[in-house]
C-alpha positions in Angstrom: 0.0 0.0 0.0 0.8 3.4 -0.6 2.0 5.7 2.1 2.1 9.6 2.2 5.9 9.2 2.0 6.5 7.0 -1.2 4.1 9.6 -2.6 5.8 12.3 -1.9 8.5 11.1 -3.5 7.2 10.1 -6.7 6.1 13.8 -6.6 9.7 15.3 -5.6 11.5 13.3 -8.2 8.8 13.3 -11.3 6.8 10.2 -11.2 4.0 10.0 -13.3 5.5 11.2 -16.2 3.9 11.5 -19.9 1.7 8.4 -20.9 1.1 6.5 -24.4 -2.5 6.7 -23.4 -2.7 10.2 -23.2 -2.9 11.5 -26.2 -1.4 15.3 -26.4 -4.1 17.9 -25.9 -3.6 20.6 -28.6 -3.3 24.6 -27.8 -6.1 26.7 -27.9 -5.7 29.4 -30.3 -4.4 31.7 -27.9 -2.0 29.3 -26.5 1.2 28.8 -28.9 2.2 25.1 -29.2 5.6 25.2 -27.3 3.7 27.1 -24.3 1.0 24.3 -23.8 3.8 21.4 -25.0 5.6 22.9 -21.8 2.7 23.3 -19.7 1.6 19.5 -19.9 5.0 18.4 -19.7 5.2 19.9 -16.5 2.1 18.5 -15.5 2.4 15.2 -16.3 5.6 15.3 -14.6 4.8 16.9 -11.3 1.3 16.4 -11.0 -0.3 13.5 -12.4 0.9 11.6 -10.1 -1.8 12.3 -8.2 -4.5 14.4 -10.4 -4.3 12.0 -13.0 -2.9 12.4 -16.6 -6.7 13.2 -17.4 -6.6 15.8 -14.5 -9.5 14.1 -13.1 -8.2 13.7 -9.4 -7.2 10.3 -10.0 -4.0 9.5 -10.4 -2.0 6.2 -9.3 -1.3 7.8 -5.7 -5.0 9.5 -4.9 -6.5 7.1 -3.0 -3.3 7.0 -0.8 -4.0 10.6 0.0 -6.0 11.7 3.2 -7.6 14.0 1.2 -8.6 13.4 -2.5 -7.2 15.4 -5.6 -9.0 17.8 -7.3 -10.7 17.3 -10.9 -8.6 20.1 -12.4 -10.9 20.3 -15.4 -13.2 21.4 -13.4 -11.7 24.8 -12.5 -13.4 27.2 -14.7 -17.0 25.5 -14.3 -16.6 25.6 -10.6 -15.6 29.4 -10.8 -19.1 30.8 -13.1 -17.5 29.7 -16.3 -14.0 31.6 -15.9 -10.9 30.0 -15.3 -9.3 31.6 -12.0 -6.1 32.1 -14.0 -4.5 33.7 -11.0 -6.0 32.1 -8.0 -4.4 29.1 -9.5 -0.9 30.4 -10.3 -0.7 31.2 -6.2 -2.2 27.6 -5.2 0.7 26.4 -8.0 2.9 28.5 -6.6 2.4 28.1 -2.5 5.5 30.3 -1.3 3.3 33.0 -0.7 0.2 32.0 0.2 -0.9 31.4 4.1 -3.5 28.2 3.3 -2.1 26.3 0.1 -4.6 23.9 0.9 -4.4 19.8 2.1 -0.9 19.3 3.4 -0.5 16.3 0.1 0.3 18.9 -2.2 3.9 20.3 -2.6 4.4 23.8 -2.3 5.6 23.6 -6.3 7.1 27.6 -6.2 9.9 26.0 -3.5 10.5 22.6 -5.2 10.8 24.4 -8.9 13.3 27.1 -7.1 15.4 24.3 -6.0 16.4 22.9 -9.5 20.4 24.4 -10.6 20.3 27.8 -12.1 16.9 28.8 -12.1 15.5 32.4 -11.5 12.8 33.6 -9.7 11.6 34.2 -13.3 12.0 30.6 -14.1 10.2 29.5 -11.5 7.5 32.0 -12.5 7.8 31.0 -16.5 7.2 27.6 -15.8 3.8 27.8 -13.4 2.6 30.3 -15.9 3.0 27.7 -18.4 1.4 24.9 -16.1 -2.0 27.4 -15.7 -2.1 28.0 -19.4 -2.3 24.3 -19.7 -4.6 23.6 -17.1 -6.6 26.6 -18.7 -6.7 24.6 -21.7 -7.9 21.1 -20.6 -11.1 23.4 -18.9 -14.6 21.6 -19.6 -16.8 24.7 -20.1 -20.5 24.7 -19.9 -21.5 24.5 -23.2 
């Protein structure tokens, strides 16, 4: 079984990277390719793991979590129809927010910062590009 612990460190060190199965989500017009191509990388590497490579809250390590990912499709529907573009960046982020939310979920902004070399704007360039994807896999009401 699964502990909090062997989680963790599927998340520190990248587990769940990019699946077969998952077939590559194109940009939204808006979006240029290399920014979403970035953004899901990123994703599937830090964070399917436990929101799934679907981003439906269940990935391979959710049920070992006290509390259960969320369904980050379901951002935008949840806030009227607009995706809480910066809400989401902090929450990403966690350095600077007082409540990040369940205690499962790394504070990304610190673990990001930690890699050789990077900036502040790095670290910035890279959850940007993270939103923008997860602005792009959004199920809108229709």
């Amino acid at each position: 079984m699964w502990t909090r612990t062997a989680a963790a460190v599927i998340l520190v060190l990248g587990g769940g990277g990019p699946s077969a199965a998952h077939p590559q989500r194109t940009a939204s017009p808006a979006q240029p390719a290399a920014v979403a191509d970035t953004g899901r990388a990123l994703f599937m590497t830090h964070c399917a793991t436990c929101h799934g490579t679907a981003a439906r809250g269940d990935g391979p390590v959710a049920d070992a979590l006290r509390v259960r990912p969320a369904d980050l499709t379901q951002l935008a529907k949840r806030n009227g129809g607009v995706f809480p573009s910066a809400e989401t960046h902090r929450i990403v982020d966690g350095r600077g927010i007082g409540a990040h939310g369940n205690p499962d979920m790394p504070v990304w902004g610190s673990v990001f910062r930690r890699a050789p070399n990077v900036s502040d704007t790095d670290v910035a360039a890279r959850i940007d590009a993270l939103v923008r994807y997860l602005e792009s896999i959004q199920e809108r009401t229709g």
